[in-house]
N, C-alpha and C positions, 0 to 999 in steps of 0.2 A: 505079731504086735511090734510097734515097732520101739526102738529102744530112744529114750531119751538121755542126751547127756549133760550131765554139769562139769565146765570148767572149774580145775580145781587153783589152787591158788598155794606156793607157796611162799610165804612169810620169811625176808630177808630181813635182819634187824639192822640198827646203824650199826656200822663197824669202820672203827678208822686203824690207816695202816701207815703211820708215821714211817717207816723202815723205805717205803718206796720212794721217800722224800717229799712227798705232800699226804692230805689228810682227806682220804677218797671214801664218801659217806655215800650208803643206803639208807636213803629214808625209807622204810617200811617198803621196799620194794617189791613188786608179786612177778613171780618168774608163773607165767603160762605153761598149763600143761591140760590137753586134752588126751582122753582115755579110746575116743575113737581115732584118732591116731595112731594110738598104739596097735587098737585091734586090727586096723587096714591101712598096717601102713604100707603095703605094695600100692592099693589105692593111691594114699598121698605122694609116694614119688612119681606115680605116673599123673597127678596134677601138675607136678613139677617138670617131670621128662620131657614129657611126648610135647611136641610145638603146638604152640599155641598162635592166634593173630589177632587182630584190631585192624581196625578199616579206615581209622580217622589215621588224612597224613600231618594236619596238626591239631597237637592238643592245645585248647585253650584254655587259660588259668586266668578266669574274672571273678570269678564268683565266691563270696565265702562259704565254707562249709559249713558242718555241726559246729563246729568247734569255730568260732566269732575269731580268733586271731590265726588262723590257718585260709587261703584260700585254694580253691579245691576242682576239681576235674573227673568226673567218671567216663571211661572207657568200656563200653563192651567189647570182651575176650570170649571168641570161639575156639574150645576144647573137643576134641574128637570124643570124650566121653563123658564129659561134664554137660548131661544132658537133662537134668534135675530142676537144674535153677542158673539162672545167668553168674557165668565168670565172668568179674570187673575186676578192672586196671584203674587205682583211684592214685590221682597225683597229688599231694600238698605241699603246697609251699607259704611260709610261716610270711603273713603281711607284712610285718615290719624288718624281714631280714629273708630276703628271697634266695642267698646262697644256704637256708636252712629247707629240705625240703625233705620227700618221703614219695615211694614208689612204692605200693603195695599192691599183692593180687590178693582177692577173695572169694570164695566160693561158698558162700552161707549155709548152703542146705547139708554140707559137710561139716564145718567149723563154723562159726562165727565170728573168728578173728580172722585177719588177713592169713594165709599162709603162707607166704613169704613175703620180704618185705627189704627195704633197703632204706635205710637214715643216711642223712649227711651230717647231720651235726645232731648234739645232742648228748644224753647221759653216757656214760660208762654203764655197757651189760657183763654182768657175773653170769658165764656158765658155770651151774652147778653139777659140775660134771667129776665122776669117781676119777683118782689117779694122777689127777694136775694139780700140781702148784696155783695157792690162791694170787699170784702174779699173771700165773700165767694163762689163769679165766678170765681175767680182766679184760674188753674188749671196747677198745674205744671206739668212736666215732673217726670218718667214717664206717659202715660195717652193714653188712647182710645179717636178716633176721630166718630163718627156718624151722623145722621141727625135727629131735631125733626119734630112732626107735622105741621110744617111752613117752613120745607126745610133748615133749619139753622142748618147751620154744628155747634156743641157743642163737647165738652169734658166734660171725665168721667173718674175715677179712681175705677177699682174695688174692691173688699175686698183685695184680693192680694198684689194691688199695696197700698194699705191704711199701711199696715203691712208692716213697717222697716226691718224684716229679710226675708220676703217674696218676697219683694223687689225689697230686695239685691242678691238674689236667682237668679232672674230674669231679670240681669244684663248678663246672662248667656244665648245667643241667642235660643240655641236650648231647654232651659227650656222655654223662654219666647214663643217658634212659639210654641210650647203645650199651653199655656194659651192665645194666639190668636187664637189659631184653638179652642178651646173649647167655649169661647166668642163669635167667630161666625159662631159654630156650624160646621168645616170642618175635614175632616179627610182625613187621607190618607190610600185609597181604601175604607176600609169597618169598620175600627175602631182604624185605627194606626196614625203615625206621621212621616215626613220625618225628618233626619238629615240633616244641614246646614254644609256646608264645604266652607272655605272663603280662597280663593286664593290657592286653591287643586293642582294648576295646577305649584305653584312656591316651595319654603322651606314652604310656612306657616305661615312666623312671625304672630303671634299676634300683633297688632297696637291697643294699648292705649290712653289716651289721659294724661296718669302718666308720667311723664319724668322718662325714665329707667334710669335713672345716677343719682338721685335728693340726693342717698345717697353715693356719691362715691367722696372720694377728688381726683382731678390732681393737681399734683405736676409740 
C-alpha cells in the first residue's frame, strides 16, 4: 500500500533581535519539513546529483503564473531516474521588479514542494539547525534553498553569493540560471545553458525595483 505523506509545519513565532542592529521579524513563519525525505533521502540527493537537462535554448518569461504578481515559465527536466512523473524547472520573476526572481526544480510525485530552489531577493530564512548561533542561521537573500537529512528545508549561500562583486554579478538573471544550473548539476542538452528572455513578446522594459526618476527634478 502505498504510504501517504503530510508536510509538516513548523511554527516560527515573531522574534525581534535588536543586539544585530536592526529589528529582524518572523511573522508566523513555517519552516518545511517532509518525512519522506527523511526516509529516502539517498533518493533525494540523487535528484540533486546525478545531471539532469532541458531542451528549451531560451526560456520565455510572458505569462503570469498562479500567483497574479509573479510571471512564470515551465521547463521540462529529464532525470535518469525520475521516471514517475515529470521533473520541472519553473522560473519566476516578480512583475513589477524583474531583478526579484526564483529558479526552482520540482518533482511532485516525491514532494510537492520544489526541492531545491534559489531566491534573489526576498525574506531572511532561519535555519533551525542544532549547534549555531541564532546569527549565524540567519540567511539572507540572495540564497539556495535545499533539504537536510530530516527533511527540513534549510538555506545556504555559496562561495559566489558570500563575494560582494560576485554577487552583484548575479543580480544578472541569465548569469545567475548558469550558477543554478551548475549547483544542481543541470544543463542544457549536453553541456550548455539556456538564455532567459523576460516579456520577449512586448517592448521589453526592464522593471526594477529603482525608481527610474529618483534623479530627475519636475518643475
Amino acid at each position: 500500500m502505498k504510504k501517504i505523506y503530510k508536510m509538516e509545519i513548523i511554527k516560527i513565532n515573531l522574534i525581534y533581535l535588536p543586539k544585530f542592529g536592526q529589528v529582524n521579524k518572523w511573522f508566523n513563519m513555517g519552516q518545511k519539513k517532509f518525512p519522506q525525505i527523511k526516509e529516502n533521502y539517498s533518493f533525494y540527493n540523487n535528484l540533486l546529483s546525478e545531471r539532469k537537462s532541458i531542451f528549451s535554448e531560451v526560456i520565455q518569461i510572458n505569462k503570469k503564473g498562479n500567483n497574479h504578481n509573479t510571471l512564470e515559465s515551465v521547463e521540462e527536466v529529464i532525470h535518469p531516474t525520475a521516471t514517475e512523473d515529470k521533473m520541472v524547472l519553473l522560473v519566476d520573476v516578480k512583475v513589477n521588479n524583474h531583478d526579484f526572481f526564483q529558479f526552482k526544480l520540482r518533482y511532485k510525485s516525491f514532494v510537492p514542494a520544489p526541492f531545491f530552489r534559489f531566491d534573489s531577493d526576498g525574506e531572511t530564512h532561519r535555519n533551525k539547525v542544532d549547534g549555531i548561533s541564532l546569527e549565524e542561521s540567519q540567511i539572507t537573500t540572495p540564497h539556495f534553498h535545499k533539504f537536510n537529512e530530516n527533511g527540513i528545508e534549510i538555506a545556504y549561500k555559496t562561495d559566489k553569493l558570500l563575494d560582494p562583486k560576485e554577487s552583484k554579478a548575479l543580480e544578472d538573471i541569465n548569469l545567475c540560471i548558469i550558477h543554478f544550473f551548475h549547483e544542481s548539476n543541470t544543463r542544457l542538452k549536453d553541456d550548455d545553458f539556456p538564455e532567459i528572455k523576460i516579456l520577449s513578446d512586448t517592448l521589453g522594459f526592464k522593471i526594477t525595483k529603482e525608481d527610474p526618476n529618483q534623479n530627475i527634478t519636475f518643475l
